[in-house]
Each structure stands twice: as structure tokens, then as C-alpha cells.
VEXLUM-18709 format. One record per residue (C-alpha): y, x, z; residue in one letter. Coordinates in steps of 0.2 Angstrom, whole numbers, plus 2048, in hexadecimal, padded with zeros to 3 digits. Each point is the difference from the previous one (the first is absolute). Layout:
{y: Y, x: X, z: Z, res: a} .
...
END
This chain:
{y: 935, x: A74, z: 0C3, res: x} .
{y: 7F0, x: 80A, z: 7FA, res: x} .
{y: 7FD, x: 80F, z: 80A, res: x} .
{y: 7F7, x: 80D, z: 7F2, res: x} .
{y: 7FD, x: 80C, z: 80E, res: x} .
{y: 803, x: 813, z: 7FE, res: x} .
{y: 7FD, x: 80C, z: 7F1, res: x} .
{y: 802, x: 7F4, z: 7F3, res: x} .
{y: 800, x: 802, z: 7ED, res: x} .
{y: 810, x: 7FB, z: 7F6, res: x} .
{y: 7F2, x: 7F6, z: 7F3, res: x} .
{y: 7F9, x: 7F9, z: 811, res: x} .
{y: 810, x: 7FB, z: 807, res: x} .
{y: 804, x: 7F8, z: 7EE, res: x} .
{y: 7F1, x: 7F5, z: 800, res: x} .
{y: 803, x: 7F9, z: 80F, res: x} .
{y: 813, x: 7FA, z: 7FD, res: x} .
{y: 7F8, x: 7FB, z: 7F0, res: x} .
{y: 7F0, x: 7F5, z: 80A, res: x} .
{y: 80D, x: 7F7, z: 80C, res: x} .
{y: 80E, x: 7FD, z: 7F4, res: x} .
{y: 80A, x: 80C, z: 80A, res: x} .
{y: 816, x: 7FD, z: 7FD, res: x} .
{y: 803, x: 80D, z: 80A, res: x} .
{y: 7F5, x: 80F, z: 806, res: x} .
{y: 805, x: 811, z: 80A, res: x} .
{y: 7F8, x: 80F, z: 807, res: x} .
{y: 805, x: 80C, z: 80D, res: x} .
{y: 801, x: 816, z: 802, res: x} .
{y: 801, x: 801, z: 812, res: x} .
{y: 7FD, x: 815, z: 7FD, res: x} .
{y: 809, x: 809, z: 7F1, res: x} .
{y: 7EE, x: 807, z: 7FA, res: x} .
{y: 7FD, x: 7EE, z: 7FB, res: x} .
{y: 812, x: 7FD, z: 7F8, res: x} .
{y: 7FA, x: 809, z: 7ED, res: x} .
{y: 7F3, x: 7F1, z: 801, res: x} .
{y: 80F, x: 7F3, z: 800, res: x} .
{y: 803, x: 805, z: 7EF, res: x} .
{y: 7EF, x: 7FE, z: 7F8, res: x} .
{y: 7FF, x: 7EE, z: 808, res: x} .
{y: 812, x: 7FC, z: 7F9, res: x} .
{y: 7FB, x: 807, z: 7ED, res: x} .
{y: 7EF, x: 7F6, z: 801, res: x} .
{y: 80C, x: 7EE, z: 806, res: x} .
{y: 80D, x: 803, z: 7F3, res: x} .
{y: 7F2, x: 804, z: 7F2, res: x} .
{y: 7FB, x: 7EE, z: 803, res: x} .
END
């Protein structure tokens, strides 16, 4: 597991699945003003 910490960006978050040859990668919204960023990081991964 590689703990990216808070306040990540989805090209961030991208790189690094990308850097340890990631087969599976999540994130979490534990507060609904975080949930619209769900989408942008699941755009950027399916763009791949």
C-alpha cells in the first residue's frame, strides 16, 4: 500500500499507480465536499 497522503491531484495520484506498477488502486471521500473529486480522479485513470 502507498499512502499519498491528503489533497492529492488526480495526475499525482496517476503517476504514482503508474511508478509501483499499481493492479489495483483506490481513494476514499470520508466528507461529501470531497465526493466531486472522486470523479476527476476516476476520468484521469480511465483516460489512461
Amino acid at each position: 500500500m502507498i499512502d499519498l497522503g491528503a489533497d492529492v491531484s488526480p495526475g499525482r495520484f496517476i503517476e504514482a499507480a503508474r511508478e509501483h506498477s499499481a493492479d489495483i488502486v483506490g481513494g476514499s471521500a470520508l466528507m461529501t465536499t470531497t465526493l466531486p473529486m472522486q470523479e476527476c480522479m476516476v476520468k484521469a485513470a480511465s483516460e489512461d
